[in-house]
VOPATI-47986 format. One line per field, with one value per residue: y, z, x of N, C-alpha, C in turn. Coordinates in steps of 0.001 Angstrom, whole numbers, plus 500000, padded with zeros to 6 digits. Last residue first. Example, Ala and Ser with C-alpha at 12.3 -4.5 7.8 and 13.67 -1.06 7.14 Angstrom:
! VOPATI-47986
n.north <- 497750/494310
n.up <- 507080/507800
n.east <- 512850/513190
ca.north <- 498940/495500
ca.up <- 507140/507800
ca.east <- 513670/512300
c.north <- 500030/496700
c.up <- 507870/507800
c.east <- 512900/513200
//
This chain:
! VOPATI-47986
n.north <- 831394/831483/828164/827019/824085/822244/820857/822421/823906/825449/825870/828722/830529/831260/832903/836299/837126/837130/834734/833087/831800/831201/832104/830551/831465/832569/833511/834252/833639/835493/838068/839810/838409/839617/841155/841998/840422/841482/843446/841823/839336/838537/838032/835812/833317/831972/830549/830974/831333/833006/832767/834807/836694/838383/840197/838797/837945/840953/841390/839353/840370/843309/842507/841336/843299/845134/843329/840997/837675/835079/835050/833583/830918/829345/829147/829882/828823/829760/828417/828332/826038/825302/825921/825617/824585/827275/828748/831026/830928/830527/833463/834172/833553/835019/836799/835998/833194/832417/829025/825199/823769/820335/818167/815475/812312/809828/808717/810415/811081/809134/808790/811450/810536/809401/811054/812503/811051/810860/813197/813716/811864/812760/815414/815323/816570/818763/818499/818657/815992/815540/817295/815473/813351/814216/814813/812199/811140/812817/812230/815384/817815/821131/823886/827023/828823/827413/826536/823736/822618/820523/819359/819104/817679/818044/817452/814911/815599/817163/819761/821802/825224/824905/826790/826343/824460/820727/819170/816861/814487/812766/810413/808246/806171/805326/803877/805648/808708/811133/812033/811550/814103/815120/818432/819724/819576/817679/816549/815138/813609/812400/811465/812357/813310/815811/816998/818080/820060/819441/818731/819607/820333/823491/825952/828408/828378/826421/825809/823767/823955/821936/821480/823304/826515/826187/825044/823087/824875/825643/822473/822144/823995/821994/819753/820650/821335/818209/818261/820797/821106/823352/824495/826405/825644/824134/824654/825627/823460/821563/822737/822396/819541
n.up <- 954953/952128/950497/946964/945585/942904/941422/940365/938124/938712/941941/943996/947003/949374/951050/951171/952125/951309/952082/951289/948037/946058/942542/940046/937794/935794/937967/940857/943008/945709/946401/946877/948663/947692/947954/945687/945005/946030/943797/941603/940551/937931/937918/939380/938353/941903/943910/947116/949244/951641/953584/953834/954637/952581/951745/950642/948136/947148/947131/944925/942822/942240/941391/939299/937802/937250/935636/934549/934219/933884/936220/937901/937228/938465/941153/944188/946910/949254/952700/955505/958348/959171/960781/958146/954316/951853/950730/949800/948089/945856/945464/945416/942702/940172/939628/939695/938560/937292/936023/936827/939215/940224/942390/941944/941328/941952/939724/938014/939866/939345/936259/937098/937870/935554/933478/934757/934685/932273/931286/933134/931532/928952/927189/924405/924275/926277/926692/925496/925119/927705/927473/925661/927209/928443/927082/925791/928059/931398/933973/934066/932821/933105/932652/932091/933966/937392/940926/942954/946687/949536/952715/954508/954659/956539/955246/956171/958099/958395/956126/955951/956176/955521/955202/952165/949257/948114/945364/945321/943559/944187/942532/941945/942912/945976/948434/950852/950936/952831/952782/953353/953669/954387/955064/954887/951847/950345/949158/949834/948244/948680/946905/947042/947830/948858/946830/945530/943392/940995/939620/938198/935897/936516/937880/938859/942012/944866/948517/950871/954073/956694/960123/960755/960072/958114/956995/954949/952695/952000/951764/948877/947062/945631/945772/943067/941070/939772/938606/936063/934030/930987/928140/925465/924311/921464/919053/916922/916916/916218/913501/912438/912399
n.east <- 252372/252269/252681/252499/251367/250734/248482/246128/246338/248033/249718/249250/250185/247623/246224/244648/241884/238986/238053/240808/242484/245153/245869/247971/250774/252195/254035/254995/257269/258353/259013/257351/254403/250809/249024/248136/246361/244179/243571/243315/242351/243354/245851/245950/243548/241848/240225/238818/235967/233966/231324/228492/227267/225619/227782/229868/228207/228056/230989/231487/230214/231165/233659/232935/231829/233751/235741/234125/234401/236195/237492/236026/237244/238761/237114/234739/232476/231173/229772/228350/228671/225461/222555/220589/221216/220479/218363/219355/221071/220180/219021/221502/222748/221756/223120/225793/226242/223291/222223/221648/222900/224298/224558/226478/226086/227396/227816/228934/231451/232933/233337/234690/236947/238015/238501/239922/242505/242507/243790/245898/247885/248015/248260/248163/245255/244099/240339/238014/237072/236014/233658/232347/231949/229811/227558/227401/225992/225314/225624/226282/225628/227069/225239/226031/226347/225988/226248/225956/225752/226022/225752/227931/231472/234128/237555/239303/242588/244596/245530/247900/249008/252455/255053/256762/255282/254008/253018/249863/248196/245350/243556/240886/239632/240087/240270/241058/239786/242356/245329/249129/251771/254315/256153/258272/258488/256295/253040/250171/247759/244382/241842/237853/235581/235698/234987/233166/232583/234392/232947/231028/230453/230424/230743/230194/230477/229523/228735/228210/227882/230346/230573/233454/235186/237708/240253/239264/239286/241647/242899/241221/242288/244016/243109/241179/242147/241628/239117/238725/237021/235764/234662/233752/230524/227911/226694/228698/230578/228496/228712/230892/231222
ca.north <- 832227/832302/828808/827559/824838/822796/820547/821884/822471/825928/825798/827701/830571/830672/831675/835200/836926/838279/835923/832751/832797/830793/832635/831117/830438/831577/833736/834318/833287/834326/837007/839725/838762/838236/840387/842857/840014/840322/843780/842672/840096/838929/839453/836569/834307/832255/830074/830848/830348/833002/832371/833449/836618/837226/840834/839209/836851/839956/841846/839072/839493/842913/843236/840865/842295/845391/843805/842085/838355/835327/835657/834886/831520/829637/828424/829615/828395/830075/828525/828382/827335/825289/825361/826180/824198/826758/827532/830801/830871/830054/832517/834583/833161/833633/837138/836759/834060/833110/830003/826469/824648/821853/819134/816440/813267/810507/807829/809850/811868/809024/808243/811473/811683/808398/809857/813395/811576/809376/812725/814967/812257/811748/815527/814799/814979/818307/817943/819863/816948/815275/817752/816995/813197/814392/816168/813169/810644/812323/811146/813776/816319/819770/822756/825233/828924/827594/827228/824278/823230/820994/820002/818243/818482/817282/818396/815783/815126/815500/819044/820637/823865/824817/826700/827465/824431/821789/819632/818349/814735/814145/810851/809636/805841/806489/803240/804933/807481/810760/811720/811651/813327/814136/817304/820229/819962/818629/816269/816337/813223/813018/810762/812011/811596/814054/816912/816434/820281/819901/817649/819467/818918/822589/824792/828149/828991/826580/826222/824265/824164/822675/821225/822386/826026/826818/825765/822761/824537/826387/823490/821700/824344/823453/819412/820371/822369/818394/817896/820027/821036/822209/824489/825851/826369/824002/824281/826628/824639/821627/822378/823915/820268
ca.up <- 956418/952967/951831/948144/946794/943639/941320/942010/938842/938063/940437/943545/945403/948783/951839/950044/952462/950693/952330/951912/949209/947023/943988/940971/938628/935669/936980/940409/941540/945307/946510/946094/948738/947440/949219/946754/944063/946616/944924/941922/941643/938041/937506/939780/938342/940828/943467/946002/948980/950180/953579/953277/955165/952974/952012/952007/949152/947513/947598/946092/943301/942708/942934/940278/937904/938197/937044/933713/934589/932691/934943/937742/937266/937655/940918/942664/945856/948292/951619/954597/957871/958693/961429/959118/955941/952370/950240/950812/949131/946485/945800/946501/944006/941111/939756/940704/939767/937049/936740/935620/938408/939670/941828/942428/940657/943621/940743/937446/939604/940501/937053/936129/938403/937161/933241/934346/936184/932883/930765/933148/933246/928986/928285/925366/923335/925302/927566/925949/924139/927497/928410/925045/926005/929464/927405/925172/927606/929585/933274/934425/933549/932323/933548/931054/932866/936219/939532/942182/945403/948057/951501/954281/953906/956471/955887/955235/958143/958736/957053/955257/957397/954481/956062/953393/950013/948953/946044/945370/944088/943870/943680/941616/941698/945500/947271/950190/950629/951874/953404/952738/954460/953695/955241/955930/952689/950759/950203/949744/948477/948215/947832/945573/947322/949785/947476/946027/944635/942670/940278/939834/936202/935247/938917/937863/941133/943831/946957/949888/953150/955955/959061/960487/961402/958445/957936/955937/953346/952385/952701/950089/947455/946344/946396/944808/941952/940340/939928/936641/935128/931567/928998/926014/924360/922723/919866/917577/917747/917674/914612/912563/913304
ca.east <- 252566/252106/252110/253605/250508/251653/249648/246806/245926/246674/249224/248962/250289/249246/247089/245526/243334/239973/237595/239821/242040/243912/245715/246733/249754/251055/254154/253699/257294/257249/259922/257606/255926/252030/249458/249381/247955/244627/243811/244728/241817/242260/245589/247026/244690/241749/241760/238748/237126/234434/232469/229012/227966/224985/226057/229669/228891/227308/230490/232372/229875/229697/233011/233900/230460/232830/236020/234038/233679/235258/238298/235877/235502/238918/238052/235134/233966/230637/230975/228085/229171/226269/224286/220704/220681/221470/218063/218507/221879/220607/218453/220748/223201/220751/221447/225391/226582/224146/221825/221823/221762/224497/223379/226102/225601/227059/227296/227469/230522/232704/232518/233085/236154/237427/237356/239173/241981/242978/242160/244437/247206/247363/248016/249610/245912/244919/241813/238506/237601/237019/234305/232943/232701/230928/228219/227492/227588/225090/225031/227659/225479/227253/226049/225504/225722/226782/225665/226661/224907/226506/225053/226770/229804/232817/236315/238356/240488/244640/244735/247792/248402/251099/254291/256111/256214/253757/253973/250203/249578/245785/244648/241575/240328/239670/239989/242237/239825/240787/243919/247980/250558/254019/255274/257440/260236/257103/254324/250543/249059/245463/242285/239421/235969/235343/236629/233119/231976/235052/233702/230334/230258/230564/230412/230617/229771/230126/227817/229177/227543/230231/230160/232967/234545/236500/240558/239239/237978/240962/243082/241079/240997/244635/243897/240445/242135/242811/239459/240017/236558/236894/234038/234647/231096/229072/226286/227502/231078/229512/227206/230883/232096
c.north <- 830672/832248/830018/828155/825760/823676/820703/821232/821696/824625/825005/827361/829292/830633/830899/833922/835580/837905/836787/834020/832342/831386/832050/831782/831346/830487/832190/833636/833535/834835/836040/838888/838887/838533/839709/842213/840939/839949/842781/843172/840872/839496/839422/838020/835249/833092/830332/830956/830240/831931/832673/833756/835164/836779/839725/839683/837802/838635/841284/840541/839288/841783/843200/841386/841154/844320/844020/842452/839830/836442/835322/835834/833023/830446/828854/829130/828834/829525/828383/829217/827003/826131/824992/825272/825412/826231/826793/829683/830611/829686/830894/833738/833184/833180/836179/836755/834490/833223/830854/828081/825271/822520/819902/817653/814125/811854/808609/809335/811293/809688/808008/810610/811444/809376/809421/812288/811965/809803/811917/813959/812816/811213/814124/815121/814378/817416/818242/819716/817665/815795/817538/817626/814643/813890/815692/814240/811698/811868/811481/812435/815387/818288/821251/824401/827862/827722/827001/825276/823110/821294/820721/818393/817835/818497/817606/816892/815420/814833/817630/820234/822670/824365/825978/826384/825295/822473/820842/818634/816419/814345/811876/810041/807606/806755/804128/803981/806768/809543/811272/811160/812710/813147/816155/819134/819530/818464/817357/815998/814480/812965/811975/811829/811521/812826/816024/816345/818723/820545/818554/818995/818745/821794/823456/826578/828866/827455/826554/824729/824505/823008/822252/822552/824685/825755/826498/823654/823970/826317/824153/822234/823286/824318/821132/820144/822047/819896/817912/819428/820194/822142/823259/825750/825450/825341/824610/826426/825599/822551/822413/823420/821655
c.up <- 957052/954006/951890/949215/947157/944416/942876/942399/939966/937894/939928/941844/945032/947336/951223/951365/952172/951654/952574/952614/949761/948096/945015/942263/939529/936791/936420/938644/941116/943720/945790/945521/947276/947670/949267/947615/944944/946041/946074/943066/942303/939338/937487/939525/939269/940459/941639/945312/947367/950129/951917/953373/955468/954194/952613/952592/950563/948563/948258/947407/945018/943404/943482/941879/938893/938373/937555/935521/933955/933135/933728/936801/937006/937115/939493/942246/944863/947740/950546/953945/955983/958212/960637/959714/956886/953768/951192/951334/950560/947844/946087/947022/945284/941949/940866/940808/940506/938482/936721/936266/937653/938843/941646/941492/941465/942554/942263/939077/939355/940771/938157/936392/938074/937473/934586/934131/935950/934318/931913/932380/933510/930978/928963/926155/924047/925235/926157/926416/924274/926024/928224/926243/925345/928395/928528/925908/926777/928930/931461/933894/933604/932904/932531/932022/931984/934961/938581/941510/944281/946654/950296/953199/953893/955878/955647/955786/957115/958507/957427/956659/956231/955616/956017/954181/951098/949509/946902/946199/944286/944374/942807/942860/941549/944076/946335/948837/950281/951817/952217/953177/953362/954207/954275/955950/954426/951848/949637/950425/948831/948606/947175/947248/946843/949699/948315/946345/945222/943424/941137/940753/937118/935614/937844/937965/939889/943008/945953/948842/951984/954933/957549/961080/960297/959235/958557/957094/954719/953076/953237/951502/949184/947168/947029/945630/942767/941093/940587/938088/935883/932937/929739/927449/925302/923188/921675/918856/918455/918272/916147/913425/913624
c.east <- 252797/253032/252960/252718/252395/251616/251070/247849/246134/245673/248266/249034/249596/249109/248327/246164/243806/241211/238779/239301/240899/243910/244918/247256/248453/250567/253152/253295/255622/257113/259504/258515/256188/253338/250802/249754/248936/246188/244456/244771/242987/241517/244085/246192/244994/243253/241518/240229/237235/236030/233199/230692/228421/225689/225656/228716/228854/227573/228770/231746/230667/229502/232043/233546/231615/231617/235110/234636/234407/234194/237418/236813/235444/237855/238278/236478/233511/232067/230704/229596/229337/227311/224719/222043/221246/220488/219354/217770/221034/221037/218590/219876/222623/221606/220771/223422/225993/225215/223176/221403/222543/223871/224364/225456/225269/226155/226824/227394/228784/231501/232413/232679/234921/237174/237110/237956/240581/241782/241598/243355/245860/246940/247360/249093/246793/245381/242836/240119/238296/237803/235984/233397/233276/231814/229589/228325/227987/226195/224919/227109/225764/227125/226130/226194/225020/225593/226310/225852/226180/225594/225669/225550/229043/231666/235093/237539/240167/243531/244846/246617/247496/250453/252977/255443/256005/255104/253745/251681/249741/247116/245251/242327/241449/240240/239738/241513/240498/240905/243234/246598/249359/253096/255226/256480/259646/258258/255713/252254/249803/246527/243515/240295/237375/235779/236304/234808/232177/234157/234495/231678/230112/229789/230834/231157/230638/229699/229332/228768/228231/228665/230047/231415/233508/235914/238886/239993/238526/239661/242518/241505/241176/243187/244731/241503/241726/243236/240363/239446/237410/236181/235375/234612/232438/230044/226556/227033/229905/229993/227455/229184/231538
//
């Protein structure tokens, strides 16, 4: 056990933030580039494949694949522009410190470790992801945020609107290595999409009516203007505007 711990660090990779992420992508001018940062397994650089369910006071639509072992239920409430299309990608990077390769059994067995015990949805979803994953194995480098995003980024196809996602990510940063980065992104004049705590980008937490329940959930934004609360699995999208 005490080899595992040295070894491994805590590490998750909900596919289930792709149903609150999705939105945000599909309000940007099509085709997409998608780079990720902090990226894990990769499974939400592939919102393509999971199939979803979005339904509410205002809608009840669902897209993606209808053979799609993984379906994403998201309650939606406000105004949500819920898309009718996938967005279309055509290139997907990821970074991350220790990526974790979907073909090892090993490192996608200690992914599932990570799930809690009663949490028997999240594993269920977490095993057909992965093997949706081994079979399409999206690239994700080892590499930092910020040092090696650049060189990423130069590496993106031409006519694409290029989109940098994080997703739980930047609450392992230090405030000023936050700025830095989201400053970078705009140095390049990449798209930013992202669905992180409440208290980790306070300047964006002003946006929120005060009316709206914040209380353990996210934020999804799209180059610094918040679109909606979210929970922490996508679970549950409130709209803005």
């Amino acid at each position: 056990m005490l080899q595992i711990l040295r070894a491994r660090r805590t590490q998750t990779n909900e596919a289930g933030r792709c149903a609150a992420l999705l939105p945000a992508l599909a309000v940007l001018p099509q085709p997409l580039a998608l780079l990720e940062v902090g990226a894990s397994a990769g499974l939400c650089l592939l919102p393509d494949r999971w199939r979803y369910h979005y339904v509410g006071d205002r809608v009840d639509r669902r897209i993606g694949p209808a053979d799609s072992p993984v379906v994403l239920r998201c309650v939606v409430a406000g105004p949500a522009r819920i898309p009718s299309a996938l967005p279309t990608i055509v290139w997907r990077r990821g970074l991350d410190l220790d990526p974790v390769e979907v073909t090892d059994s090993l490192a996608c067995r200690w992914l599932r470790c990570l799930v809690w015990p009663e949490h028997q949805d999240p594993a269920r979803r977490l095993d057909a992801a992965l093997r949706i994953a081994a079979e399409v194995s999206p690239r994700v480098e080892r590499g930092h945020l910020i040092g090696d995003l650049p060189g990423m980024l130069a590496r993106v196809p031409r006519d694409t609107t290029v989109v940098v996602q994080h997703s739980a990510t930047l609450t392992y940063l230090e405030p000023a290595e936050r700025r830095t980065f989201r400053e970078l992104v705009r140095r390049y004049g990449a798209h930013l999409v992202g669905c992180e705590g409440v208290d980790v980008l306070p300047d964006l937490a002003e946006q929120i009516p005060g009316s709206i329940d914040t209380t353990g959930q996210m934020l999804l934004s799209v180059d610094d203007r918040v679109l909606a609360v979210a929970h922490p699995h996508g679970r549950a999208l409130t709209w803005l505007e």
